[in-house]
N, CA, C and O atoms as a GROMACS GRO file, in nm:
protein
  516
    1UNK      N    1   0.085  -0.118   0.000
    1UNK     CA    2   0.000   0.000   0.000
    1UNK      C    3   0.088   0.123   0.000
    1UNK      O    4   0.178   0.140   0.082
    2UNK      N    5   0.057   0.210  -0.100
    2UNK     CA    6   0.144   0.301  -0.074
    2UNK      C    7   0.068   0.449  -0.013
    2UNK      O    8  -0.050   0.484  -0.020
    3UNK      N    9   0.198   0.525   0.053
    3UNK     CA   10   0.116   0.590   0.175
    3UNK      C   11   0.037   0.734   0.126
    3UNK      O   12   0.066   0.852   0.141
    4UNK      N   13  -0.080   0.661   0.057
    4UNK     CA   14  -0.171   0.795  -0.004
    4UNK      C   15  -0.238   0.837   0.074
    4UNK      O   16  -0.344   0.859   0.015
    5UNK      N   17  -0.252   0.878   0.230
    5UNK     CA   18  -0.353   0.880   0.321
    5UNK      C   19  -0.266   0.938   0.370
    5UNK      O   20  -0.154   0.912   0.327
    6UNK      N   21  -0.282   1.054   0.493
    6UNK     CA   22  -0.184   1.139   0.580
    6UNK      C   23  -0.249   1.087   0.713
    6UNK      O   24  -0.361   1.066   0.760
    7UNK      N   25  -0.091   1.076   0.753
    7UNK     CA   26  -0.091   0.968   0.936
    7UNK      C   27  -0.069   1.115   0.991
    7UNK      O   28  -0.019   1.215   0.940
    8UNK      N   29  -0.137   1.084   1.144
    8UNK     CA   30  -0.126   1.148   1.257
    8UNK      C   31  -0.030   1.074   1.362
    8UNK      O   32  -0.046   0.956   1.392
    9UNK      N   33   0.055   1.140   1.407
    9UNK     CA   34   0.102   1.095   1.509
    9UNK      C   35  -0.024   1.037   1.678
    9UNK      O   36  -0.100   1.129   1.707
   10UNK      N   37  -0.036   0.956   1.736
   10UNK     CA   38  -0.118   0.923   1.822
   10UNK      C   39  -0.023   0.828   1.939
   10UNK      O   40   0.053   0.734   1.918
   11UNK      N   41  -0.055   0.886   2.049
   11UNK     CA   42  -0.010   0.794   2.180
   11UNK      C   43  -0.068   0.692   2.230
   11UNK      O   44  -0.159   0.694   2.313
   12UNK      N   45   0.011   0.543   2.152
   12UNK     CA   46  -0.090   0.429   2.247
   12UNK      C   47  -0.078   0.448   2.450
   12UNK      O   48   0.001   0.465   2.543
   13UNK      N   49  -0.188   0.432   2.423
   13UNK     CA   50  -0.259   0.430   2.599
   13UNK      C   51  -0.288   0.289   2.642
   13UNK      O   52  -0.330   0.263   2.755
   14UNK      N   53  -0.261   0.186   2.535
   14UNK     CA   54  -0.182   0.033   2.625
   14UNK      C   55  -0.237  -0.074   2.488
   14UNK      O   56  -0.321  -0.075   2.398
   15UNK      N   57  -0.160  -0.132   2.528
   15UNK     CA   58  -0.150  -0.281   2.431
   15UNK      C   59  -0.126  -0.413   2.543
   15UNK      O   60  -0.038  -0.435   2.626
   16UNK      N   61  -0.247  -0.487   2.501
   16UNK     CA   62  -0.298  -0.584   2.595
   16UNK      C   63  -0.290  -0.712   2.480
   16UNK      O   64  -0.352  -0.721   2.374
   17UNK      N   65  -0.203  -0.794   2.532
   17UNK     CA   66  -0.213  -0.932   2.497
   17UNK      C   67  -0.294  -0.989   2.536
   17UNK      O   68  -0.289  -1.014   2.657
   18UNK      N   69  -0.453  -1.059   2.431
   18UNK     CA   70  -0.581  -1.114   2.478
   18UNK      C   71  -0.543  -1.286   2.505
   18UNK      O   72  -0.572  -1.352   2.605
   19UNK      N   73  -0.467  -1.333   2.378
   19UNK     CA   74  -0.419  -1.432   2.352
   19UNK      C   75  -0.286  -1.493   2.295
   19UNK      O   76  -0.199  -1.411   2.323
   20UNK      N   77  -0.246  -1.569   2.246
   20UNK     CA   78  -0.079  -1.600   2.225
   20UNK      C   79  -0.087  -1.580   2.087
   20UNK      O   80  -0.149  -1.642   2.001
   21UNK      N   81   0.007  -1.452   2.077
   21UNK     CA   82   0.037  -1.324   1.980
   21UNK      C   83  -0.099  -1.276   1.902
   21UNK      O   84  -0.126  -1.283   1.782
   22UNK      N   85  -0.160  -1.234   1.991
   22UNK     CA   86  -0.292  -1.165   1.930
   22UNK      C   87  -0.304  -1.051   2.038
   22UNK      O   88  -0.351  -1.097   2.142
   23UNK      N   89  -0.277  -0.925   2.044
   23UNK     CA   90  -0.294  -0.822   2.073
   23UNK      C   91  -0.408  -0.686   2.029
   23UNK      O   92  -0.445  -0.643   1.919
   24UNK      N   93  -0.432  -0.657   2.136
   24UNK     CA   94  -0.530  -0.515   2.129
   24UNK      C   95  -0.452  -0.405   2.173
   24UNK      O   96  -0.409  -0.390   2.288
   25UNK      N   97  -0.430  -0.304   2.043
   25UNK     CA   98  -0.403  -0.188   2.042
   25UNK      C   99  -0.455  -0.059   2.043
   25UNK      O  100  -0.497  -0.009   1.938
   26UNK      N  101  -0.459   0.021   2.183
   26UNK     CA  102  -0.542   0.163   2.188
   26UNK      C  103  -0.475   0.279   2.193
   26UNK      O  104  -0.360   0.286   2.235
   27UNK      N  105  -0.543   0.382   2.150
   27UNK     CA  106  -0.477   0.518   2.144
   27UNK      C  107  -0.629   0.606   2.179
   27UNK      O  108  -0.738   0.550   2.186
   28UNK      N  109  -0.612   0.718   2.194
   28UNK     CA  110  -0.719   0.784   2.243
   28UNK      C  111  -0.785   0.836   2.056
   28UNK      O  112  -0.725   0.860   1.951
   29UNK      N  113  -0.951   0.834   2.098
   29UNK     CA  114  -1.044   0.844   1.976
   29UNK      C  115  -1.078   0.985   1.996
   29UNK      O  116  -1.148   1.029   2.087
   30UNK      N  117  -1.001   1.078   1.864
   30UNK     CA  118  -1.045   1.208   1.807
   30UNK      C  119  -1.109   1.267   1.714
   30UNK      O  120  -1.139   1.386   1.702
   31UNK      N  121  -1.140   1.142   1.621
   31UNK     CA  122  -1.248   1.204   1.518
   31UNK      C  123  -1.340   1.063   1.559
   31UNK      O  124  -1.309   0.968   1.631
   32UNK      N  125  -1.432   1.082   1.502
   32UNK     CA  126  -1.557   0.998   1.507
   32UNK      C  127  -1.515   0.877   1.363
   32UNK      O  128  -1.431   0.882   1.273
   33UNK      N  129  -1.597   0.801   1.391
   33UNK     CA  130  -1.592   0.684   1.318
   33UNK      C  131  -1.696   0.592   1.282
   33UNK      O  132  -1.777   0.616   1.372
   34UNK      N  133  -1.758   0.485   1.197
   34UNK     CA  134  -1.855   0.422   1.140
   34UNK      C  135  -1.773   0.244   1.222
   34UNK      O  136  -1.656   0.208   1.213
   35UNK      N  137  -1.870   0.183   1.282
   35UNK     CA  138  -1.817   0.022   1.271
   35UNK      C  139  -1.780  -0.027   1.150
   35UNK      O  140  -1.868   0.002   1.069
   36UNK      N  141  -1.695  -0.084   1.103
   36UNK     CA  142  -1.678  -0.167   0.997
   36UNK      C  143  -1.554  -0.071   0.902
   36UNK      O  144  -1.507  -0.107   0.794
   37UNK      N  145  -1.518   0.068   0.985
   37UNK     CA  146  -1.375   0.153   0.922
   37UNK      C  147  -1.272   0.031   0.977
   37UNK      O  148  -1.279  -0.069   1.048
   38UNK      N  149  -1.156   0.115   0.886
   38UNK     CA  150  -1.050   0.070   0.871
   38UNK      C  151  -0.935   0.221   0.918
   38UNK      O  152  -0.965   0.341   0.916
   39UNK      N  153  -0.847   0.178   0.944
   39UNK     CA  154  -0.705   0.273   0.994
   39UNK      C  155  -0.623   0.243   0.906
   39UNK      O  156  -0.622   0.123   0.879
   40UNK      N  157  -0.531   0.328   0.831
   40UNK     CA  158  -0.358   0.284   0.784
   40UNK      C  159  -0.275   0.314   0.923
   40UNK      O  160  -0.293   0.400   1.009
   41UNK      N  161  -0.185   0.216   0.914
   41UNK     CA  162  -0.153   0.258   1.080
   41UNK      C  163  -0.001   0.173   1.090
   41UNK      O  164   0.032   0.055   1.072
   42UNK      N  165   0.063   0.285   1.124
   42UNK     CA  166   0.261   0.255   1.089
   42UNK      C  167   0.341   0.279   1.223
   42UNK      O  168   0.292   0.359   1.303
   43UNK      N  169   0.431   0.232   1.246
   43UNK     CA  170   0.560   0.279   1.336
   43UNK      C  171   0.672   0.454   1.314
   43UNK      O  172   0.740   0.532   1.379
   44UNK      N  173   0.625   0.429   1.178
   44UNK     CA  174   0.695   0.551   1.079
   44UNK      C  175   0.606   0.642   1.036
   44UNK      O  176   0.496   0.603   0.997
   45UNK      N  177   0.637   0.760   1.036
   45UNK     CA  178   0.542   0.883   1.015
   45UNK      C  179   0.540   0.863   0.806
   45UNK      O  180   0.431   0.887   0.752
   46UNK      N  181   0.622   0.834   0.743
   46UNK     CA  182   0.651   0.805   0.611
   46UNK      C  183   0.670   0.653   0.574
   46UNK      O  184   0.730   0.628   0.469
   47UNK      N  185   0.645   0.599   0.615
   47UNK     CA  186   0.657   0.419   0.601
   47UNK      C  187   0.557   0.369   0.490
   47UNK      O  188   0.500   0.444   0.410
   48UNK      N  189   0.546   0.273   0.495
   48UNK     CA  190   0.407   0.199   0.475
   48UNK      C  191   0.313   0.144   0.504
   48UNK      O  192   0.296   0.022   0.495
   49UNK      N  193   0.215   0.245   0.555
   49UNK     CA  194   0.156   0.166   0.666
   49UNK      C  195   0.051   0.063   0.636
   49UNK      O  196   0.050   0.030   0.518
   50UNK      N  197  -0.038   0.002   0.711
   50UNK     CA  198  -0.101  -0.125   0.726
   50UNK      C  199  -0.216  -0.105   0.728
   50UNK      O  200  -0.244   0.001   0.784
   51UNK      N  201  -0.363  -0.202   0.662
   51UNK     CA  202  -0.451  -0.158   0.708
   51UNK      C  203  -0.529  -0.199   0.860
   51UNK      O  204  -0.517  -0.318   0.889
   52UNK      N  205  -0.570  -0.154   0.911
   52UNK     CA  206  -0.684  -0.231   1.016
   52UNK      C  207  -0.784  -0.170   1.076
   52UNK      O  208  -0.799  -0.054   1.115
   53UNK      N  209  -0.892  -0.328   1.079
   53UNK     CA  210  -0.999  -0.254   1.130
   53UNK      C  211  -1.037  -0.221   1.271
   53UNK      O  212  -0.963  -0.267   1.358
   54UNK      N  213  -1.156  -0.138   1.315
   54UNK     CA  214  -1.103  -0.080   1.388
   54UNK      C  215  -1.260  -0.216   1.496
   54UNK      O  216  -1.365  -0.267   1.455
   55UNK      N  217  -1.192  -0.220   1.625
   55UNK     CA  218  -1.261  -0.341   1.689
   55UNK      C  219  -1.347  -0.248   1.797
   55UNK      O  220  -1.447  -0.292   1.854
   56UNK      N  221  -1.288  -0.098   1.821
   56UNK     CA  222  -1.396  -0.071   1.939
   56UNK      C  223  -1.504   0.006   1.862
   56UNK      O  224  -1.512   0.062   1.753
   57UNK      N  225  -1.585  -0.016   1.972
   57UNK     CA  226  -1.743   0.070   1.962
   57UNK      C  227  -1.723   0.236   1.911
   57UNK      O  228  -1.632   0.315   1.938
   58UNK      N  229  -1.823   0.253   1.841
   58UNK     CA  230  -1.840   0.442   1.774
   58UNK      C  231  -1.798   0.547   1.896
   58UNK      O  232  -1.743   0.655   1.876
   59UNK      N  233  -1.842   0.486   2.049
   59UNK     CA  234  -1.844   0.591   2.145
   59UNK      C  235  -1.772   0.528   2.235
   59UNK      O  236  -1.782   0.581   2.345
   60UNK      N  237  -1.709   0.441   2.231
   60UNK     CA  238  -1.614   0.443   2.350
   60UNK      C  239  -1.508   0.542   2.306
   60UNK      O  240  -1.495   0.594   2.194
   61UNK      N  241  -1.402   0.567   2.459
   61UNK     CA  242  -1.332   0.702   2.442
   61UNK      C  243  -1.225   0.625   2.359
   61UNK      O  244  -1.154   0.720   2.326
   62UNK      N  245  -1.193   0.566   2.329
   62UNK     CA  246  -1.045   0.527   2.275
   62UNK      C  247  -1.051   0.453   2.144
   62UNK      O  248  -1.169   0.421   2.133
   63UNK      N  249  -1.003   0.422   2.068
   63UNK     CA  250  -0.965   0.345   1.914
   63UNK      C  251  -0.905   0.185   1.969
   63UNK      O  252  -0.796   0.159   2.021
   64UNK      N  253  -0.995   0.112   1.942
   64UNK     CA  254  -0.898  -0.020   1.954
   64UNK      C  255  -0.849  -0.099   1.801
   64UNK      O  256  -0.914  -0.075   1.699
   65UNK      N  257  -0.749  -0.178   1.798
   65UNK     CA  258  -0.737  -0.213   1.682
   65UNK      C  259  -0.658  -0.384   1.760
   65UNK      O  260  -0.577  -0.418   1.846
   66UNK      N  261  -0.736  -0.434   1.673
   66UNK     CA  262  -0.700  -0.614   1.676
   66UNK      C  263  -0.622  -0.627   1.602
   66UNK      O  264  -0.633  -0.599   1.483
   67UNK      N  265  -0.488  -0.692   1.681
   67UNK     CA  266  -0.427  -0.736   1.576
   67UNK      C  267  -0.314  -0.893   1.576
   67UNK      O  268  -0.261  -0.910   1.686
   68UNK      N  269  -0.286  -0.968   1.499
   68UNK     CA  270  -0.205  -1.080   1.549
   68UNK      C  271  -0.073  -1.090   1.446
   68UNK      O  272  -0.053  -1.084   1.325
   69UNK      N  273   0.019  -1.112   1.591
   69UNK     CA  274   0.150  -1.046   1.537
   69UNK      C  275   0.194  -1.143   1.462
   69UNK      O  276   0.187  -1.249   1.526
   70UNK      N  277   0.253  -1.163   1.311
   70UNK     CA  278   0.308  -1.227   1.224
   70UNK      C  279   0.491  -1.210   1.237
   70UNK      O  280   0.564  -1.115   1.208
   71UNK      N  281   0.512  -1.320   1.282
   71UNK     CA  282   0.678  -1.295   1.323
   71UNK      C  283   0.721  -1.252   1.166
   71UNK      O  284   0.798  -1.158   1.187
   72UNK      N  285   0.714  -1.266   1.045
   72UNK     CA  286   0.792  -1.282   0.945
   72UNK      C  287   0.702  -1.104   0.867
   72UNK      O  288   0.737  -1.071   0.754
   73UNK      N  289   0.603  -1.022   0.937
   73UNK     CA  290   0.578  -0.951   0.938
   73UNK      C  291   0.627  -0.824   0.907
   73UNK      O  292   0.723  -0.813   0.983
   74UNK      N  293   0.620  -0.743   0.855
   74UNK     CA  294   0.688  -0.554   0.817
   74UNK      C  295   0.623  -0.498   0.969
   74UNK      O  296   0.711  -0.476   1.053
   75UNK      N  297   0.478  -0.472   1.014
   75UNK     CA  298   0.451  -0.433   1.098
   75UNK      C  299   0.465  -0.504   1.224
   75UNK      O  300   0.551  -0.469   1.304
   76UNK      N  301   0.362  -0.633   1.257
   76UNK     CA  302   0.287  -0.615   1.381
   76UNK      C  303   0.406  -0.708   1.485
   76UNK      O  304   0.365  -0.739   1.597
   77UNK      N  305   0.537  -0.746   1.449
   77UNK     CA  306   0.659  -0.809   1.536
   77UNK      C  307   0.676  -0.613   1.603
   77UNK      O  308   0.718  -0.608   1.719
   78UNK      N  309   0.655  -0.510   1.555
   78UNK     CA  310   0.724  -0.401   1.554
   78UNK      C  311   0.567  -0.348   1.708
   78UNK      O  312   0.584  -0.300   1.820
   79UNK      N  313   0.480  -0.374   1.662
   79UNK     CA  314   0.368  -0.309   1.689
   79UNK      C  315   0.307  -0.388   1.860
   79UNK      O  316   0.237  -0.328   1.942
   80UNK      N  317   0.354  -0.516   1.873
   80UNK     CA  318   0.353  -0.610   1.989
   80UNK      C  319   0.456  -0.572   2.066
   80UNK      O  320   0.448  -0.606   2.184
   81UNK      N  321   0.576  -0.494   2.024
   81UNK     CA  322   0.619  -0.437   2.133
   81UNK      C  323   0.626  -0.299   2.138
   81UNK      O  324   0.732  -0.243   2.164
   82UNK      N  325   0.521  -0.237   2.117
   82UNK     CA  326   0.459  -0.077   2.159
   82UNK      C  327   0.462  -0.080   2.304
   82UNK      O  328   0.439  -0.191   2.352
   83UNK      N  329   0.491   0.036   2.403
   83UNK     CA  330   0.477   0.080   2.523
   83UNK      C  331   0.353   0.196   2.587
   83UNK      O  332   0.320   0.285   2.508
   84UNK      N  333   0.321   0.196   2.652
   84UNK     CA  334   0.231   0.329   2.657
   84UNK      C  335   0.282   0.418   2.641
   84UNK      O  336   0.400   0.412   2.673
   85UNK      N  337   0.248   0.517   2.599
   85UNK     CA  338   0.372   0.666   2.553
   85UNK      C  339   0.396   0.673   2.380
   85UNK      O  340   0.389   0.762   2.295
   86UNK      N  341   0.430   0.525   2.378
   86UNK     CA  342   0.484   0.519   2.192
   86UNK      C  343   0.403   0.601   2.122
   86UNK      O  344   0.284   0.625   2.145
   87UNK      N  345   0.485   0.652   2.019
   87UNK     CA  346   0.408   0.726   1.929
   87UNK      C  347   0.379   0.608   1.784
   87UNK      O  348   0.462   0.532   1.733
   88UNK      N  349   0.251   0.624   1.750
   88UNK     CA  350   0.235   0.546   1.613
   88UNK      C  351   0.191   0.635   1.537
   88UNK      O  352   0.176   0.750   1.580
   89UNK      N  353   0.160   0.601   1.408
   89UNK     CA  354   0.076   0.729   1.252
   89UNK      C  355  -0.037   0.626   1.225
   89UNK      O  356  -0.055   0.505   1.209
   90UNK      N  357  -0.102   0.745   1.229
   90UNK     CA  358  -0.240   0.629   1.194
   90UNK      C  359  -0.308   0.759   1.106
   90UNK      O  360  -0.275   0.875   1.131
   91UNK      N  361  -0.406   0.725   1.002
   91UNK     CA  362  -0.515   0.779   0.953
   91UNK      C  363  -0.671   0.801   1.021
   91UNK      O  364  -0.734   0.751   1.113
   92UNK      N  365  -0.690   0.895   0.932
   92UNK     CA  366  -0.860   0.897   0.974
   92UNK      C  367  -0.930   0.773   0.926
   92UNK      O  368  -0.882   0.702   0.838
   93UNK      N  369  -1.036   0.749   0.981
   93UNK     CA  370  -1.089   0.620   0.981
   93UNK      C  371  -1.146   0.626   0.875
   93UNK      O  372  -1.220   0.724   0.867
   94UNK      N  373  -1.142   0.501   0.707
   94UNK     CA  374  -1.193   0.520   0.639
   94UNK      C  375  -1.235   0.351   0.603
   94UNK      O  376  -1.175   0.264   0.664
   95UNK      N  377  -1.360   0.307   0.482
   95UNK     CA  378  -1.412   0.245   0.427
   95UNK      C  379  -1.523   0.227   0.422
   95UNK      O  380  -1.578   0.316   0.486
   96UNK      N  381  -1.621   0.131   0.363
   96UNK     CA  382  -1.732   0.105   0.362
   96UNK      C  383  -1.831  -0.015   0.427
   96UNK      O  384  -1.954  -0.017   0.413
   97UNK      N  385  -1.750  -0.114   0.501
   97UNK     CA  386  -1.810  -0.221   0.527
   97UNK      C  387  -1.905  -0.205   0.638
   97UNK      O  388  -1.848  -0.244   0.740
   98UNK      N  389  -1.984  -0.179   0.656
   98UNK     CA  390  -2.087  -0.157   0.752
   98UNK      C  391  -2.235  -0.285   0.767
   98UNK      O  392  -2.263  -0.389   0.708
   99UNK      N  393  -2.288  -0.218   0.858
   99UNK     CA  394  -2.423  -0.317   0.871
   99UNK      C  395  -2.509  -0.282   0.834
   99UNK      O  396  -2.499  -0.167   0.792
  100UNK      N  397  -2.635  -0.341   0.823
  100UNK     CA  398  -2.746  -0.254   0.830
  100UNK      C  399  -2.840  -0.385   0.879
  100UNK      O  400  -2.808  -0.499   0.914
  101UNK      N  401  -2.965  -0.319   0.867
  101UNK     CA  402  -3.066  -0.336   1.035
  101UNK      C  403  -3.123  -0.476   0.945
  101UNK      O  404  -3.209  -0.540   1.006
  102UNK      N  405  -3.088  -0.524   0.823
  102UNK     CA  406  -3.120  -0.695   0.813
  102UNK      C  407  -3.043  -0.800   0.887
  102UNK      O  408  -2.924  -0.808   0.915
  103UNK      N  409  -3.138  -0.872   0.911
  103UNK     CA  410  -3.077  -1.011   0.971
  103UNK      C  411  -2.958  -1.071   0.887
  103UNK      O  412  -2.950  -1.072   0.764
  104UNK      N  413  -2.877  -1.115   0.970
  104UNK     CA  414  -2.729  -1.196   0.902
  104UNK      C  415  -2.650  -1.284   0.973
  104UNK      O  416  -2.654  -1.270   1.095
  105UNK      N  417  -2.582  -1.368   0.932
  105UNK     CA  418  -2.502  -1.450   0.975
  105UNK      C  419  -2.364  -1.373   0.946
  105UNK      O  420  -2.342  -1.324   0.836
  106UNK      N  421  -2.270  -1.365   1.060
  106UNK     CA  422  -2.156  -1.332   1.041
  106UNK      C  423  -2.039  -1.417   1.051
  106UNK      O  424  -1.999  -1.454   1.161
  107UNK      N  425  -1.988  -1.446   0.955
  107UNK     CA  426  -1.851  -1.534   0.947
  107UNK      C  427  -1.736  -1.476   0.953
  107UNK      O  428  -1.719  -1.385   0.872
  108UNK      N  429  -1.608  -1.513   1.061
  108UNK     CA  430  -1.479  -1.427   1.011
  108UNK      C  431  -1.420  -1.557   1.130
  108UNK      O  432  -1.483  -1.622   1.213
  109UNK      N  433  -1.280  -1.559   1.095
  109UNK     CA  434  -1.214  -1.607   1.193
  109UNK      C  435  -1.043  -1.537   1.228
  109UNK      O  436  -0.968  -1.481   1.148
  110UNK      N  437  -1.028  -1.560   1.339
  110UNK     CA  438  -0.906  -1.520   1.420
  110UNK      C  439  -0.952  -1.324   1.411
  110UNK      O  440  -1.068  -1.293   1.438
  111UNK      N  441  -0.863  -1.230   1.377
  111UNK     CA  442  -0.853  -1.082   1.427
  111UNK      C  443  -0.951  -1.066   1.292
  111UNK      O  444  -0.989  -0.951   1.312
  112UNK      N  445  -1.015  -1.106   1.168
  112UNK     CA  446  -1.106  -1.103   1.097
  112UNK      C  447  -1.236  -1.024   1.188
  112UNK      O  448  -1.292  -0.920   1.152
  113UNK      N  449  -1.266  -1.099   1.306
  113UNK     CA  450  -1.376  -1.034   1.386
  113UNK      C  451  -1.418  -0.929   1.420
  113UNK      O  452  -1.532  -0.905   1.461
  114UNK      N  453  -1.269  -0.804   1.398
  114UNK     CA  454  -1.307  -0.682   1.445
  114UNK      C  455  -1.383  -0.623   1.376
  114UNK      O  456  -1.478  -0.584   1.444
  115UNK      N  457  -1.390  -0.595   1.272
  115UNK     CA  458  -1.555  -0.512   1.252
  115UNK      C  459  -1.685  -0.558   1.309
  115UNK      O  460  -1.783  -0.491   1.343
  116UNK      N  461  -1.666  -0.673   1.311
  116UNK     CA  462  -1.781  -0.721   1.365
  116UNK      C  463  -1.822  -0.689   1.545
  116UNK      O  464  -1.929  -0.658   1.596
  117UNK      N  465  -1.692  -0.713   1.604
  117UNK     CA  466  -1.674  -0.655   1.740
  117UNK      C  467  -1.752  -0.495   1.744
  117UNK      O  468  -1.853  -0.464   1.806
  118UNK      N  469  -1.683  -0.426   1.672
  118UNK     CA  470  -1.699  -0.283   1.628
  118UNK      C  471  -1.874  -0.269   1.650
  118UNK      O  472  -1.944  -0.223   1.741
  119UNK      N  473  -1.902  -0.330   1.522
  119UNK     CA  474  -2.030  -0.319   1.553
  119UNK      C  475  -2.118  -0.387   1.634
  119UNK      O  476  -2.233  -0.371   1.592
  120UNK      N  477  -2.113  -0.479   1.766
  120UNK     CA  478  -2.162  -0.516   1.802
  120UNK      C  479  -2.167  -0.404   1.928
  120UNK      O  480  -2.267  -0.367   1.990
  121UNK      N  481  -2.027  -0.360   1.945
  121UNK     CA  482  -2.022  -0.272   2.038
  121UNK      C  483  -2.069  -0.132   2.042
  121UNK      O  484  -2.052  -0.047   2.129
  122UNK      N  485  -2.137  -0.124   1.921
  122UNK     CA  486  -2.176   0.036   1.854
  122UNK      C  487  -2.315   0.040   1.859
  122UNK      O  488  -2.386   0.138   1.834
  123UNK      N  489  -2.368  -0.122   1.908
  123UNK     CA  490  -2.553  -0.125   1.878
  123UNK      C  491  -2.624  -0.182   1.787
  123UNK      O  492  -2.744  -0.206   1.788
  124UNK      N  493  -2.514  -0.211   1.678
  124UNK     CA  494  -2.551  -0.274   1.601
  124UNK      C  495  -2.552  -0.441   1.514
  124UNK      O  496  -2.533  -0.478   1.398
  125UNK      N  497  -2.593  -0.531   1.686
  125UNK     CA  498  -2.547  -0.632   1.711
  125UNK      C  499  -2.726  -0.715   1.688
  125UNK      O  500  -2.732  -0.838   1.680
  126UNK      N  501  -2.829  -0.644   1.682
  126UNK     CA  502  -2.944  -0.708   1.702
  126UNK      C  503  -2.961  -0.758   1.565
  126UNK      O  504  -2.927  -0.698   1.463
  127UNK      N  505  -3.035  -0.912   1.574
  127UNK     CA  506  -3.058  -0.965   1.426
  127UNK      C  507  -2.911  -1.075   1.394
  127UNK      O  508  -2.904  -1.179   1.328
  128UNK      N  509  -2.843  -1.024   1.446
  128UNK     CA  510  -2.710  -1.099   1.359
  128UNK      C  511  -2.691  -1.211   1.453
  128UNK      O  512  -2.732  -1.224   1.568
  129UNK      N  513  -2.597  -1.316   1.353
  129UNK     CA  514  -2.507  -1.445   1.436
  129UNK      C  515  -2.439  -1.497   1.395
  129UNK      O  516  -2.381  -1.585   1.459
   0.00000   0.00000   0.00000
């Protein structure tokens, strides 16, 4: 991906290992956002950054992003060892995958889930499974 999107510098406020190398990454939430966006989101203010989606709810205070670290990876070997304080570049939240108020079955497996998280946590969890 090349870096056609302008990163903000942002301070993760903690990275929590849920499971073995699958991490949740937060930084504090300044623009608003849709469930089912996506972030470009780098170590480097000029790099190349990565996409991901974003796993927390529209109104919680912070941005979470799921992610599972690929040892042979450009990013997330780099991104599993973030500290609180670290600075990362991330974008404004962009794409289209969203819900809407029909019934559905949702399929995804391993960090695949976060939009779906997203929106379950945003309200828009009724109807689905």
């Amino acid at each position: 991906m090349s870096n056609s999107r302008t990163l903000f510098p942002k301070k993760v406020t903690s990275l929590t290992q849920v499971a073995d190398g699958v991490y949740i990454l937060s930084f504090a939430r300044d623009v608003e956002f849709r469930a089912g966006q996506v972030v470009a989101l780098d170590v480097e203010p000029y790099g190349e950054p990565r996409l991901y989606s974003i796993a927390g709810g529209e109104h919680d205070p912070e941005i979470e992003i799921l992610f599972d670290e690929r040892p042979e990876g450009r990013l997330t070997p780099q991104l599993s060892r973030l500290r609180k304080g670290d600075t990362i570049y991330v974008s404004e939240p962009f794409g289209t995958f969203r819900c809407d108020d029909d019934k559905a079955v949702w399929i995804a497996a391993g960090t695949g889930v976060a939009p779906f998280v997203s929106m379950v946590r945003s309200g828009a969890g009724q109807g689905k499974t």
